[in-house]
N, C-alpha and C positions, 0 to 999 in steps of 0.2 A: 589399421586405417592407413589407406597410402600418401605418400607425402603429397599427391597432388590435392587428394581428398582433403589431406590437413590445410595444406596450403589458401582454399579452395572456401575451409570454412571459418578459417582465421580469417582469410579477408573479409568476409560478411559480416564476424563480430567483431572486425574494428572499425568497418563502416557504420556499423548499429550503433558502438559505442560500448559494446558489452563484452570484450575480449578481456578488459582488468579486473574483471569479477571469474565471465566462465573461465579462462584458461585454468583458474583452481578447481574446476568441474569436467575434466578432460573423458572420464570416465562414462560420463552425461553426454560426450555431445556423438556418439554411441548409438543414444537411444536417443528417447523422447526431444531430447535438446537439439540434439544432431537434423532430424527428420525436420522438428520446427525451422529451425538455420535452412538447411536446403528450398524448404519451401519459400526461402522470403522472406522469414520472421511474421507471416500473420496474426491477426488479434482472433483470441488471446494466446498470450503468452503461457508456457509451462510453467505450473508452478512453482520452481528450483530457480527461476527465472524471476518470477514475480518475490519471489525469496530474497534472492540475491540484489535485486535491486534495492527492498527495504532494506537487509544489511547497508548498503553502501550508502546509502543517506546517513544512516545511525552513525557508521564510520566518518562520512566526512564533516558532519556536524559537532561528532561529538556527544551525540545527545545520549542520555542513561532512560529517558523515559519512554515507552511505548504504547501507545491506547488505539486497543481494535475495534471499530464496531463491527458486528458478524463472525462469531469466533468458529461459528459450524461445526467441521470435526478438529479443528486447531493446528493443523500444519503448519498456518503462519506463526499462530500462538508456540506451538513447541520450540518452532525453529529460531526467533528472536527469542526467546527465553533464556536460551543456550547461550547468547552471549554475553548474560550476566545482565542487562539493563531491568528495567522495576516495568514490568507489564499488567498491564490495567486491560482487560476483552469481554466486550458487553455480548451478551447473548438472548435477544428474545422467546427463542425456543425453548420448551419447557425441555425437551428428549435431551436436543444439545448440549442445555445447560447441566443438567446431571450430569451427563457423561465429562464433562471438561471437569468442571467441580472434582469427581474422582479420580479421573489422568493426573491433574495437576495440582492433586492434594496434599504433595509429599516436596512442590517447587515452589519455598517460598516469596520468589520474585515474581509470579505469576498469582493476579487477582482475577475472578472471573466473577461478573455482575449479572445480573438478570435482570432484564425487562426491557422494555421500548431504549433504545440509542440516543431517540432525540429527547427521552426525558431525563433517562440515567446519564449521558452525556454532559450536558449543562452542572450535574450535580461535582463531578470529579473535575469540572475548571474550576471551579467554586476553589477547588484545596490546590490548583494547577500552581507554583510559585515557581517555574522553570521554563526551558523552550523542548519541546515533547515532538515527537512524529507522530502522525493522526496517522492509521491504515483506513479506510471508511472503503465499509464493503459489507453493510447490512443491508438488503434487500428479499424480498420473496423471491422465489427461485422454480415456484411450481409445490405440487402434493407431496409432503411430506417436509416441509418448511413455514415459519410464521412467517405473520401476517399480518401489520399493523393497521394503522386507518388507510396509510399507502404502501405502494409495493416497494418503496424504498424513503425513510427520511434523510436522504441526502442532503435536502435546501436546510432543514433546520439546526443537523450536526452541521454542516460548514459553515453559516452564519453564527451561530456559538464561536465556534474556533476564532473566524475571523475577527469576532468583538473582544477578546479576549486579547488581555494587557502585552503577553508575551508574546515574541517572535517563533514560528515554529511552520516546523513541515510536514503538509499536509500533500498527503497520496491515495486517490480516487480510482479506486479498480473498475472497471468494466466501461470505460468510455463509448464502446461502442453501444450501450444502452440507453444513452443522453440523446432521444429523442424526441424530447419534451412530451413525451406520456408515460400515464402510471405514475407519477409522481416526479419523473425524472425532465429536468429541465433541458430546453437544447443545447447540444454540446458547445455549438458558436455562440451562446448568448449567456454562458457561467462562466466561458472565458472574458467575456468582454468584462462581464459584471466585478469579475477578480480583479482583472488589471486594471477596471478604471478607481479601483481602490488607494493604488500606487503604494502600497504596502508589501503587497506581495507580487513576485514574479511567475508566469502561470503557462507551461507547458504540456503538449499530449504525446507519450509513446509508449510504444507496447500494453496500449490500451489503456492507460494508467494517466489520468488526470495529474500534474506533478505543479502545487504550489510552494513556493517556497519562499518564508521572511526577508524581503531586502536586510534587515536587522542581524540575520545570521551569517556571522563569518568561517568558513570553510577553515579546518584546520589545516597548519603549515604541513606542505608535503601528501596533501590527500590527493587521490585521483577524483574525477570528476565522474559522478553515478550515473551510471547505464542507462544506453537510451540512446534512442536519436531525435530529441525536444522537436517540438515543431510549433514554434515558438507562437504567443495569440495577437 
């Protein structure tokens, strides 16, 4: 890579806000990382990307808990695993869920649930006694994916979270979907709905819906997680 090039693509992920993560992805920004950066950073984001970002909340939170809804083929599921926190990934697909069940039969900090999100969900705050990072990224995706009553329970996972006692960070993948059809509410009017909670503070980048607990204090000496917020 030539220094201009480096130069070139640093400065885009520090404008983005994502250089204190990828420069440990140097290898990435090569390929698929690299091409998304030149282009602009468009939605969506790589998933090494959408990776690294849930790393760095976990990081500067602090938090040991993680709960997915949407575990699909479990990239996300594999790759927070790895860092030792206690992973909890709901799966409605029947195909999916076998297949996770056996990948991660043998990692006992990785739990994989079956059924609907918005019912299995509610069941696992019920035992919730900590502040946890929600990933919420269960929706239909087309042939060869379930399919609940809606093409995604997003309103009824986030209303859970947000009634729930504890402080915690919740991360909404696919924003550019929030067009209030299929199930998916308008992207401008979940933000309003969040902030005028005054509980939580409620951000959009790199597609990713980002609430997070006034209540939670960043630990000493954390960098600030990737993104460039755009604030509601």
């Amino acid at each position: 890579m030539s220094e201009a090039l480096s130069n070139t693509l640093r400065d885009l992920t520090q404008r983005a806000g994502l250089w204190p993560t990828l420069r440990q992805l140097r290898s990435s920004l090569r390929g698929e990382v690299g091409a998304w950066i030149r282009a602009g950073c468009p939605d969506p984001a790589p998933n090494v990307v959408k990776i690294a970002i849930v790393r760095s909340y976990l990081s500067r939170f602090g938090l040991r808990r993680f709960i997915e809804t949407g575990t699909f083929w479990g990239a996300m599921t594999d790759a927070i695993g790895r860092t030792g926190v206690r992973v909890d990934s709901i799966e409605l697909d029947d195909r999916f869920f076998e297949r996770a069940q056996r990948v991660f039969a043998n990692r006992p900090n990785i739990t994989i649930h079956h059924g609907d999100s918005a019912k299995v969900l509610p069941t696992l705050l019920e035992k919730l006694d900590e502040p946890a990072l929600f990933w919420l990224d269960a929706h239909y995706s087309g042939p060869g994916t379930a399919r609940s009553e809606l093409d995604t329970p997003i309103s009824a996972e986030l209303g859970a979270i947000l009634r729930h006692a504890r402080p915690h960070v919740i991360l909404i993948d696919d924003a550019r979907h929030f067009l209030g059809a299929d199930g998916y509410p308008r992207l401008g009017q979940l933000l309003e709905s969040v902030a005028a909670l005054g509980s939580y503070g409620v951000t959009v980048s790199c597609d990713i819906i980002r609430c997070v607990a006034n209540g939670l204090v960043p630990k000493s000496g954390s960098v600030e997680s990737p993104g460039a917020p755009h604030a509601a």
